[in-house]
N, C-alpha and C positions, 0 to 999 in steps of 0.2 A: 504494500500500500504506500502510495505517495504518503512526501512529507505533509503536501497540498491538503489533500484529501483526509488525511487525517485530522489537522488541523481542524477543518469542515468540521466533521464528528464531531469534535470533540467541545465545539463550540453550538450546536445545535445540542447536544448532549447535556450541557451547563445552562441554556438556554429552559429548557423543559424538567432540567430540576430545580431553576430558581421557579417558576411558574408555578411548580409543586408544594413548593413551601409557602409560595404567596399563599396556594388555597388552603395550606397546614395554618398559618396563621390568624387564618379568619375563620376555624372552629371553633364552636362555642364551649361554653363552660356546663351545659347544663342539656339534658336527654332533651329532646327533641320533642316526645311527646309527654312524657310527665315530669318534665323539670327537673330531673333527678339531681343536683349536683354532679362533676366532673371534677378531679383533681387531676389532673396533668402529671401529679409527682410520684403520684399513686401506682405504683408498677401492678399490683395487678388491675384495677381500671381501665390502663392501660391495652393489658394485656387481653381484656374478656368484653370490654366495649366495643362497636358497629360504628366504622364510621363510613358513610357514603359519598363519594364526590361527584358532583355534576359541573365537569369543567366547563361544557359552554355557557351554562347560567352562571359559572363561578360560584360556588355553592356547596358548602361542604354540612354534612349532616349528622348529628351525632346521637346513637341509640345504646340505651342499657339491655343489657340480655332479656329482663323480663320483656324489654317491650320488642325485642328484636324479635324473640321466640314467641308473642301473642300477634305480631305481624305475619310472620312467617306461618303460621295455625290458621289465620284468617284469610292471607290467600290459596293453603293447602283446602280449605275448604270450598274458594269460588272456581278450584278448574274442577271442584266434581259436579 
């Protein structure tokens, strides 16, 4: 691979990870649907939280398990 080309890369590359953290940054602090509180510092929180991004709206979404798993129930039930 060119020197060129790579260059390219690696700048489109850096491009689409700042864009990624702009949308990390503008996640909220609190579930989406019941307000749950969100601690960021909180590893498991972290770890067991839903978060969704819809990058053309810019738009990033944040769900606790309870309500993740009472969504996911609720459309298991509208494809029967």
């Amino acid at each position: 691979m060119s020197i060129k080309v790579k260059k390219k890369l690696e700048k489109k590359l850096e491009k689409e990870m700042a864009e990624k953290i702009g949308l990390f940054s503008q996640m909220s602090d609190h579930c989406l649907t019941c307000s749950k509180p969100f601690d960021k510092k909180d590893r498991q929180m972290v770890l067991t939280w839903y978060v969704v991004v819809h990058e053309q709206e810019e738009e990033v979404n944040l769900y606790c398990p309870p309500c993740w798993a009472q969504a996911n129930k609720f459309l298991e039930q509208g494809d029967r």
